[in-house]
N, C-alpha and C positions, 0 to 999 in steps of 0.2 A: 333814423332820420338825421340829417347834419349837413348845411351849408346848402340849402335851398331844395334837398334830394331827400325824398323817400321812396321806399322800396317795398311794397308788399309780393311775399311771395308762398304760396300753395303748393305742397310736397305729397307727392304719396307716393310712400318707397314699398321694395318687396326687396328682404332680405333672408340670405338663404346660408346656413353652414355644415358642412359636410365633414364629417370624422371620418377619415378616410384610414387610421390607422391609430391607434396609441401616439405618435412624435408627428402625424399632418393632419394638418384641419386645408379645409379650403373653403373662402368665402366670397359671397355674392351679393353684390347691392342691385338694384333697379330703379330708377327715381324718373318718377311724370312730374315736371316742373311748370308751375303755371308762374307769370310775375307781371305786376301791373305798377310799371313806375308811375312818380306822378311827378313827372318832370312838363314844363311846358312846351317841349318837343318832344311827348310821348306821342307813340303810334298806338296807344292799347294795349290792353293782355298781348302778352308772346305766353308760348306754349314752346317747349325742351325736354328733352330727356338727357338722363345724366348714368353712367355704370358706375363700377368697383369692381376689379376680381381683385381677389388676394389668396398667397399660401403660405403656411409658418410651418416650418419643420422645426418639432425640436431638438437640436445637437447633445444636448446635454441636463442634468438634472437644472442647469444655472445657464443657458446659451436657447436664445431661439433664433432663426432665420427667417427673416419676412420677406416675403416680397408684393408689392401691393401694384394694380396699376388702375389710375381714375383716370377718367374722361370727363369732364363738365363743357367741353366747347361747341356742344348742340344746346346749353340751357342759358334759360335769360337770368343769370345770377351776374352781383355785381362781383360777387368773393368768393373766388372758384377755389380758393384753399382749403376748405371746410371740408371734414371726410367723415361721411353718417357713417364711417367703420367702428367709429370710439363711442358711439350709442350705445347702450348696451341692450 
């Protein structure tokens, strides 16, 4: 909440990681976003969903390779930065 703006918002993810070898992993977000600002030009709850794929090879005992790609542009969040990858 800050500067006349609050944000409530309802997450339920399905994450998923695959060992695909010794040196890859590949992983999977899935996020149902529910969000009900309470601004005085709110419309209501919106309803979003949000992905993650991502793959890390590792090169070396000290090197890993990621590659990540997020989508948040179907959910009603204000701070599409956030990446439920670093959850553990």
């Amino acid at each position: 909440m800050g500067g006349n703006m609050s944000q409530t918002t309802g997450t339920y993810s399905n994450f998923i990681n695959y060992k695909l070898s010794e040196r890859m992993n590949f992983n999977t977000g899935f996020h149902l976003i529910q969000s009900q600002n309470n601004l005085a030009n709110s419309s209501g709850p919106q309803m979003g969903i949000g992905y993650e794929l991502g793959m890390e090879y590792k090169l070396g005992p000290n090197s890993i390779f990621s590659l990540q790609v997020i989508n948040y542009s179907n959910a009603p969040i204000l701070y599409r930065s956030f990446s439920p990858f670093n959850v553990p």
